[in-house]
C-alpha positions as CSV (number, residue, x, y, z in Angstrom):
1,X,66.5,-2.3,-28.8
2,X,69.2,-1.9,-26.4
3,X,70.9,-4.0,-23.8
4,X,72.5,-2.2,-21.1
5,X,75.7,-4.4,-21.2
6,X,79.2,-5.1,-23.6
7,X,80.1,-7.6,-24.9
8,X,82.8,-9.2,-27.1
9,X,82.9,-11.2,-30.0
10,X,85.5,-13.8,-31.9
11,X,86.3,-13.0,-35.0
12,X,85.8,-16.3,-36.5
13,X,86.6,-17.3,-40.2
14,X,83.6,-16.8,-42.5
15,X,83.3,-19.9,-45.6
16,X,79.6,-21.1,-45.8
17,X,76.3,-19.5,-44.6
18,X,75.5,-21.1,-40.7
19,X,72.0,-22.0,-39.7
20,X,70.3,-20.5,-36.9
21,X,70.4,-22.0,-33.1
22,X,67.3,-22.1,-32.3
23,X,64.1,-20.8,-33.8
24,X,60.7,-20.4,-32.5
25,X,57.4,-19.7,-33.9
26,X,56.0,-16.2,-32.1
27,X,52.5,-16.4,-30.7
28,X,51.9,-13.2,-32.4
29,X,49.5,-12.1,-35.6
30,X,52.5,-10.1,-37.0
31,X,55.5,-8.6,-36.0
32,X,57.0,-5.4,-35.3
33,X,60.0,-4.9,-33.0
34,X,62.1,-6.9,-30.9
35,X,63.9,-5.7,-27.1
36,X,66.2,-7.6,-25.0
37,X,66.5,-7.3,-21.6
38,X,69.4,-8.9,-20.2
39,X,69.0,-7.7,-16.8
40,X,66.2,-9.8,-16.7
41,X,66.6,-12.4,-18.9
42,X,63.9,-11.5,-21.2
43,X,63.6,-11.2,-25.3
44,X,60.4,-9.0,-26.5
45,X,58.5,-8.8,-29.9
46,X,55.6,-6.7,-30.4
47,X,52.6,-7.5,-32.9
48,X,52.2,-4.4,-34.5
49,X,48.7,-3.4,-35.7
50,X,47.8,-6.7,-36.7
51,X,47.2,-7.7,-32.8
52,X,47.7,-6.1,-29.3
53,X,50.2,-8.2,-27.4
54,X,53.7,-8.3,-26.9
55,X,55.5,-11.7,-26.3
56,X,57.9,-12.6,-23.7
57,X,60.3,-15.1,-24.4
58,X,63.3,-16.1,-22.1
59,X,67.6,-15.6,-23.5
60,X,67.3,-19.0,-25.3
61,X,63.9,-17.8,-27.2
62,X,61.2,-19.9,-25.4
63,X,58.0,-18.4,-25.2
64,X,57.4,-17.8,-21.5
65,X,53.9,-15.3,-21.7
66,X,51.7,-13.0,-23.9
67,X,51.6,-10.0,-22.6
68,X,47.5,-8.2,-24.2
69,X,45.7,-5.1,-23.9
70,X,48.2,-3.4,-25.9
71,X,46.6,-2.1,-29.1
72,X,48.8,-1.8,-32.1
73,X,51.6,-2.4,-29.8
74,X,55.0,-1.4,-32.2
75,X,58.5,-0.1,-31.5
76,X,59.5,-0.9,-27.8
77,X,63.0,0.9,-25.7
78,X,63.9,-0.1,-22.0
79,X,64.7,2.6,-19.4
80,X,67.9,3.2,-18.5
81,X,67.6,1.0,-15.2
82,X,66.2,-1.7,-17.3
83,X,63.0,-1.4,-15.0
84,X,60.5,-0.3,-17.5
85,X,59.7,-1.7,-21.1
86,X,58.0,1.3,-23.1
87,X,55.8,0.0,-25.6
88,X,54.6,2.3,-28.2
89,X,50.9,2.0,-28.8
90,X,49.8,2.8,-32.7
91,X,46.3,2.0,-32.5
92,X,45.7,3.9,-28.8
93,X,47.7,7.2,-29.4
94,X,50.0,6.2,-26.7
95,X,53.2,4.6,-24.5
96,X,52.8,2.3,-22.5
97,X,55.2,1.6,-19.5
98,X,56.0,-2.3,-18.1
99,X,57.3,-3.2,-15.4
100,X,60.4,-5.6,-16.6
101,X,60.3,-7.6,-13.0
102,X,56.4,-7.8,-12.5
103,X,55.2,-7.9,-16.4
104,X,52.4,-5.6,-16.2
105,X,51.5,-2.7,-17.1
106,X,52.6,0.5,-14.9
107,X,51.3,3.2,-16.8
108,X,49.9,4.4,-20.2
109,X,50.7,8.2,-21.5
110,X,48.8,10.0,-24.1
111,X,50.7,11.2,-26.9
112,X,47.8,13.1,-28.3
113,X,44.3,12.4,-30.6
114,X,45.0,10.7,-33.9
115,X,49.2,10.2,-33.2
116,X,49.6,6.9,-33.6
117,X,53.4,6.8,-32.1
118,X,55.3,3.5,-33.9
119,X,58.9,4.5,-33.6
120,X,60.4,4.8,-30.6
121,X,64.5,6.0,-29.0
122,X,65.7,7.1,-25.9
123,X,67.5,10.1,-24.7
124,X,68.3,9.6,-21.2
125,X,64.8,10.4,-19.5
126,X,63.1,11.3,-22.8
127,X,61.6,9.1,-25.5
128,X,61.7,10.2,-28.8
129,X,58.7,9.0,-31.2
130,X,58.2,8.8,-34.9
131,X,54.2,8.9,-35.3
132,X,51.8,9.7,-38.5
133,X,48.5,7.8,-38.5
134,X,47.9,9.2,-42.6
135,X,49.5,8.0,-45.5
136,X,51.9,10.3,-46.5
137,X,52.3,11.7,-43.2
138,X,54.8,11.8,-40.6
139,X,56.2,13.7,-37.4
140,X,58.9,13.5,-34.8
141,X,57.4,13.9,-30.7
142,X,59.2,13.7,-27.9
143,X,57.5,12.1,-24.3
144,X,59.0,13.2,-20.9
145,X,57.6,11.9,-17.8
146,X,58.1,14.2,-14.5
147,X,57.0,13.0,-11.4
148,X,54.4,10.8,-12.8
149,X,52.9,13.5,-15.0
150,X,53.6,13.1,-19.1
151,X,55.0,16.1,-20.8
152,X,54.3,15.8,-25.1
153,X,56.3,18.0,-27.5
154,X,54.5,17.2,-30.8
155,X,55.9,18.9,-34.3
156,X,59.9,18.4,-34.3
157,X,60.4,17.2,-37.5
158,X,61.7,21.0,-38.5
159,X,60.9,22.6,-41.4
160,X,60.3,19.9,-44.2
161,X,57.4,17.5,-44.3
162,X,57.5,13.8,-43.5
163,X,55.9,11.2,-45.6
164,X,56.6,9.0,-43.1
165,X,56.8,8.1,-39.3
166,X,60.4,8.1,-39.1
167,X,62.4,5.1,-37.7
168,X,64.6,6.5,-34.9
169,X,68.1,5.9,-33.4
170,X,70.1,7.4,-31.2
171,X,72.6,7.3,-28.0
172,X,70.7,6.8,-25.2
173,X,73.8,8.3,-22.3
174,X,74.2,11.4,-24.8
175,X,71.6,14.4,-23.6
176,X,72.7,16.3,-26.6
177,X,72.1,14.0,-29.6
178,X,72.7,13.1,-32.3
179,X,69.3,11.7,-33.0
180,X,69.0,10.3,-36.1
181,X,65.8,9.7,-38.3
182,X,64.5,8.0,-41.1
183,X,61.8,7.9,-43.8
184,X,60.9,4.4,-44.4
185,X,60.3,3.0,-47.8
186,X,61.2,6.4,-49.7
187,X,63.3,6.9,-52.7
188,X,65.7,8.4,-52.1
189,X,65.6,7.5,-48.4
190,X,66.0,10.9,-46.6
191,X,67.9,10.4,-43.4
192,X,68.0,13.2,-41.2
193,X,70.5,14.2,-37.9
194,X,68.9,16.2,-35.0
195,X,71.0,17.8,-32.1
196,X,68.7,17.9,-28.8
197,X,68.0,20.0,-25.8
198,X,66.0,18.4,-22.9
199,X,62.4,17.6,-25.0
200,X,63.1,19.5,-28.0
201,X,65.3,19.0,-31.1
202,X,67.0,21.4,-33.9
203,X,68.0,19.8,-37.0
204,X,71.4,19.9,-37.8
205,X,71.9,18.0,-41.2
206,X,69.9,16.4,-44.2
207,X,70.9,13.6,-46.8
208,X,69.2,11.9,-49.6
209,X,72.2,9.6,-50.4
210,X,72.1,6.8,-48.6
211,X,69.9,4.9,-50.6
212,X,66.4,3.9,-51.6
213,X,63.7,2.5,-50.2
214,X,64.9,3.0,-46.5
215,X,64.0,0.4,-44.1
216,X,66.7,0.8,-40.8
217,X,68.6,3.2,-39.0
218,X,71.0,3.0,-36.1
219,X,73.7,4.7,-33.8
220,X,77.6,4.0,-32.7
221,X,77.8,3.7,-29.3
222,X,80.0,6.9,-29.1
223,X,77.8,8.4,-31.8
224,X,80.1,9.0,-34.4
225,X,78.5,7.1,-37.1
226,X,74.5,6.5,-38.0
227,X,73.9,3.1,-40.2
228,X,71.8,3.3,-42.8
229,X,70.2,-0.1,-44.1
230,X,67.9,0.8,-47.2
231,X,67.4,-2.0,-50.1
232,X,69.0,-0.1,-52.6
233,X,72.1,0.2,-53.2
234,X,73.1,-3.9,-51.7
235,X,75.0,-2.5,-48.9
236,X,74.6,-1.0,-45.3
237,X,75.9,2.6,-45.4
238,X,77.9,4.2,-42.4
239,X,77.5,8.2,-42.2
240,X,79.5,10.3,-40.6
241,X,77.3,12.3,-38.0
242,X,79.3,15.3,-38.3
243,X,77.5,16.3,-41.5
244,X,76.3,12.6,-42.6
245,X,79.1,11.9,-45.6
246,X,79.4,8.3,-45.8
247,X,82.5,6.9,-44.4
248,X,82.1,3.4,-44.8
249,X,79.8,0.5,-46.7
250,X,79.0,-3.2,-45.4
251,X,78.1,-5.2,-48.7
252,X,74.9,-7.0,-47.9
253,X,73.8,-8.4,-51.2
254,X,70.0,-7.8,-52.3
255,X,67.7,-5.2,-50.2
256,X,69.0,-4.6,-46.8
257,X,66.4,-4.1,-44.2
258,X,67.8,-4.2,-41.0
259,X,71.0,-3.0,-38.6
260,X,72.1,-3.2,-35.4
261,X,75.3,-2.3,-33.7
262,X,77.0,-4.1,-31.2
263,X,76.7,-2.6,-27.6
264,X,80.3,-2.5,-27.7
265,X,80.2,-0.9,-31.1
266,X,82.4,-3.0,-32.5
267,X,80.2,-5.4,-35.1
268,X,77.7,-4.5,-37.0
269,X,74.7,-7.1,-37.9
270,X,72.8,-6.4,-40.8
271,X,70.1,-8.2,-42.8
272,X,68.4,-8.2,-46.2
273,X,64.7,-8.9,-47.6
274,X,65.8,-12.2,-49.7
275,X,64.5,-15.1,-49.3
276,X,66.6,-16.8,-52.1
277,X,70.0,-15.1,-50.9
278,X,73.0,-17.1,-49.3
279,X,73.0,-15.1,-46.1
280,X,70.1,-13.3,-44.6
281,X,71.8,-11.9,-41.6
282,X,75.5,-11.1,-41.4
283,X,77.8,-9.5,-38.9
284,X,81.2,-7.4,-40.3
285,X,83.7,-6.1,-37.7
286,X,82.6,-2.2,-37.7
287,X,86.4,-1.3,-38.8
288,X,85.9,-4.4,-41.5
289,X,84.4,-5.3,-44.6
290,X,84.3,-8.7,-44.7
291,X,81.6,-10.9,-42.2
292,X,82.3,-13.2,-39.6
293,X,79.1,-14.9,-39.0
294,X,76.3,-15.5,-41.6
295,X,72.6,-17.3,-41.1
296,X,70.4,-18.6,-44.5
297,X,67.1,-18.7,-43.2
298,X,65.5,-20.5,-46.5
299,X,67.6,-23.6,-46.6
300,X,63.8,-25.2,-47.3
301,X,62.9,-24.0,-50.7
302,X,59.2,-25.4,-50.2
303,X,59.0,-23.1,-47.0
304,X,61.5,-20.2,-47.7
305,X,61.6,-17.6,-45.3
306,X,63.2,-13.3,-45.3
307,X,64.1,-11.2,-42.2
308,X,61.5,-8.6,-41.1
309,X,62.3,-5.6,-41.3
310,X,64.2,-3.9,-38.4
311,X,64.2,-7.5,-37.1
312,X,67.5,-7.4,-35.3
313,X,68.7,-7.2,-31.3
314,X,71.9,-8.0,-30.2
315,X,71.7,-9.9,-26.2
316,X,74.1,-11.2,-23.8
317,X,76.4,-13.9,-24.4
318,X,77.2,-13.1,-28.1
319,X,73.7,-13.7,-29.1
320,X,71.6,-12.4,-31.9
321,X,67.8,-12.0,-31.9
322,X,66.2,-12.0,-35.7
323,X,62.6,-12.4,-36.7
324,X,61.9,-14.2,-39.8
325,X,58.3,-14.5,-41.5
326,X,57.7,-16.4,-44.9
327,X,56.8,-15.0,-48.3
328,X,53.3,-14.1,-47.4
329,X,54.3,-11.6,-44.3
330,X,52.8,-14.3,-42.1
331,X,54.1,-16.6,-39.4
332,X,56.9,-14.3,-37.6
333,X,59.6,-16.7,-35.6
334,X,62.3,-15.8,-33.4
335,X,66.0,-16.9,-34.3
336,X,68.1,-17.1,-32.1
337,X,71.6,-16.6,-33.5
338,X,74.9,-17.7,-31.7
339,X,78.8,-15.7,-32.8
340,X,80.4,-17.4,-30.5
């Protein structure tokens, strides 16, 4: 979920939770991932395996079309140009490739019988995919496309099984790596750092400490630090990629579930899986430990509502994209969050 321009924020006093700016029910059956494309002016979220669309929704989170035909349609990266949404397809063993100016559908490349690819990161001209369509399976692929014809490295996970599809992250302008990985809903959660070579990746380093029950991973922009949001313990947990120590904690309060990193790198929104907690999405200065913007989304306790998980984009104009649903895992709605 990257937008392919900086941006800076205030650092504004931080008393009482805020509310969010705008919020707007998603014409989706579920929910899986959000993009923004500033370039365009567009915000994405894909339905996931409950449904086959991806919606389109302008900066200020109306709903401007459904995009269909898209089967299990999860974890979705731009190009570098910003001229192509990848869209990874879970239920059709596949990417798909949209055109960001037209809205349709450019191309569709195999990733291989039974995959099902759900996590998606980019490397430069290579997308990185977390797939497993078993329980208690999981695998790391890699997709390169060269003059029009797909190119599928399957198996890179290295030498230790996955339980899961792994949730990915990593510097798109950095050929070499890291790429960082995650095991979602494990205890402990078992984040894993990868050093990369065109299409193919060696693993470098292994951790089990950054938590339980994993749910979100994510990269500094000059890739010195992978983010580690997991619900146990109630903070977001900073590693150092040079042999993933942690270096630094962002105190959440019950289950984190979600992190994203400026594209400036320098604040960090996180978000927890609580629908009674004071602050559902937070953002700390990266060098800080104490946030300067928070949003309750269940200020109505007949209707409460929690952040998805990986639910979080940062967009132009200090903006912050979240998706909420309510205590039944139904009804996804876009926030749209204003730190300025």
């Amino acid at each position: 979920m990257m937008v392919a321009l900086a941006m800076a924020l205030p650092v504004a006093g931080f008393a009482s939770p805020a509310h969010a700016d705008g919020v707007t029910s998603l014409p989706l059956a579920g929910f899986s991932s959000l993009a923004v494309d500033g370039g365009h002016q567009h915000v994405f979220a894909s339905g996931g395996t409950a449904d086959d669309a991806v919606a389109v929704l302008s900066l200020e989170g109306q709903v401007s079309t459904v995009l269909h035909d898209l089967p299990g349609a999860a974890d979705m990266v731009l190009s570098g140009d910003g001229s192509t949404l990848y869209v990874a397809l879970s239920e059709a063993d596949a990417v798909a490739a949209i055109d960001t100016t037209s809205l349709r559908e450019t191309a569709r490349y195999a990733t291989g019988t039974t995959t099902c690819p759900t996590h998606l990161a980019r490397v430069g001209d290579v997308l990185w995919f977390g797939y497993g369509c078993r329980t208690g399976e999981g695998e790391l692929g890699s997709l390169t496309v060269t003059n029009g014809e797909p190119v599928v490295a399957l198996g890179q996970e290295g030498p230790y099984e996955l339980e899961q599809p792994p949730v990915l992250a990593a510097r798109p302008d950095a050929p070499d790596g890291p790429l960082i990985t995650g095991e979602p809903g494990l205890s402990p959660g078992i984040v894993r750092e990868y050093r990369l070579d065109g299409n193919t990746a060696a693993l470098e380093h292994v951790t089990g400490a950054a938590g339980s029950t994993l749910a979100d991973v994510a990269v500094t922009p000059d890739g010195s630090r992978a983010l580690v949001a997991a619900g146990y313990p109630y903070h977001v947990t900073a590693l150092s990629t040079t042999d993933l120590s942690q270096v630094a904690t962002y105190e959440t309060g019950a289950f984190p579930n979600a992190v994203e990193i400026s594209p400036d790198g320098a604040y960090v929104a996180t978000g927890i899986d609580d629908s009674s907690h004071a602050n559902d999405v937070a953002v700390f200065p990266s060098a800080g430990t104490t946030p300067t913007h928070g949003w309750d989304f269940g200020v109505d306790p007949s209707s409460p509502l929690k952040l998805v998980p990986q639910a979080l984009a940062w967009g132009p104009g200090g903006r912050l994209y979240a998706v909420s649903e309510n205590v039944y895992g139904e009804s996804p709605a876009l926030h749209v969050l204003s730190t300025r």
